[in-house]
BARO-803189 format. One line per field, with one value per residue (C-alpha): x, y negated, z; residue in one letter; residue number from 1. Coordinates in steps of 0.02 Angstrom, whole numbers, plus 50000, padded with zeros to 5 digits. Each point is the difference from the previous one (the first is absolute). Last residue first. Layout:
N
X [X_...]
Y [Y_...]
Z [Z_...]
rest [A_...]
nr [NUM_...]
REM end
This chain:
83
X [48701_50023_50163_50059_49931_50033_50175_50019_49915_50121_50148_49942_49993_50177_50045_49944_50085_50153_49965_49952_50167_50011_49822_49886_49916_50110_49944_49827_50014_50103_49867_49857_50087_50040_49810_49947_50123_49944_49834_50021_50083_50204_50092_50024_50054_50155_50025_50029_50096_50113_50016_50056_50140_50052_50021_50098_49916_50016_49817_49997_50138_49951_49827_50080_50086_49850_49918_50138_50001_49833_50024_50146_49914_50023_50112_50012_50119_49981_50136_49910_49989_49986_49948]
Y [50565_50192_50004_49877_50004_50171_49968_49865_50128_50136_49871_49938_50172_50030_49836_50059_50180_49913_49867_50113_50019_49816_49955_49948_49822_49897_50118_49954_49823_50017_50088_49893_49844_50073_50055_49807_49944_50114_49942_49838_49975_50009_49850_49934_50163_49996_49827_50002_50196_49861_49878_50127_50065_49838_49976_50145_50148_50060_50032_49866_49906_49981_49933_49870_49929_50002_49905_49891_49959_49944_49899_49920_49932_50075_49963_50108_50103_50156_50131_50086_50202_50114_50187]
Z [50368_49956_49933_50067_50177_50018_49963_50129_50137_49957_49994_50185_50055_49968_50070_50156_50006_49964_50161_50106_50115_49972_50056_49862_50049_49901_49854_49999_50037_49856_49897_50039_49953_49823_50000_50040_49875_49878_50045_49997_49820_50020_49934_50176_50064_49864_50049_50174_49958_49898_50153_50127_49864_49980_50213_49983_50088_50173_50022_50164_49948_49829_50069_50117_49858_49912_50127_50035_49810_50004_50150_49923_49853_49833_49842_49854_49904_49876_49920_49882_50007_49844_50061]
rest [X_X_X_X_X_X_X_X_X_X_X_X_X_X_X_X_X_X_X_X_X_X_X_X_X_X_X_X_X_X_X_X_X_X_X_X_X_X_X_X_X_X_X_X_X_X_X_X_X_X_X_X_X_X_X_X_X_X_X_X_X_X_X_X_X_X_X_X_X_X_X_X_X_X_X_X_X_X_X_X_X_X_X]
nr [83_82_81_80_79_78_77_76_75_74_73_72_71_70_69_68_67_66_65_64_63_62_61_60_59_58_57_56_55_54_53_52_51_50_49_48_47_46_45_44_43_42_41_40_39_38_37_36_35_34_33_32_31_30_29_28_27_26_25_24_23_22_21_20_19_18_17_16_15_14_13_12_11_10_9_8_7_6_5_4_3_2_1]
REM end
């Protein structure tokens, strides 16, 4: 995939936020502000579902967590192929 470099200015709250956010997932702040816009561009219900699922795997316990994202592909493909 083709990437473009891209610049703009925000205000310091803003940028603490996203700071704050790329501490928390320990992400670069740029990769903070491309999953921004990847959700953004998402129609509600995908977002909704994408929302669903992460909640859903934050909740997994570690010793689960294989087992859990097993399910969570069954329940993804079920969705696409049957809607």
């Amino acid at each position: 995939m083709k990437t473009k470099a891209l610049s703009f200015r925000i205000e310091e709250s803003t940028y603490n936020w996203l700071a704050s956010l790329a501490e928390k997932s320990k992400l670069p702040i740029s990769e903070v502000v491309r999953e921004i816009l990847k959700v953004s561009q998402m129609t509600q219900g995908t977002r909704r579902a994408y929302g669903e699922c992460l909640e859903y795997l934050a909740s997994v316990e570690a010793d689960d967590f294989l087992v859990g994202l097993d399910a969570l592909v069954e329940a993804i493909k079920e969705v696409k192929t049957n809607g």
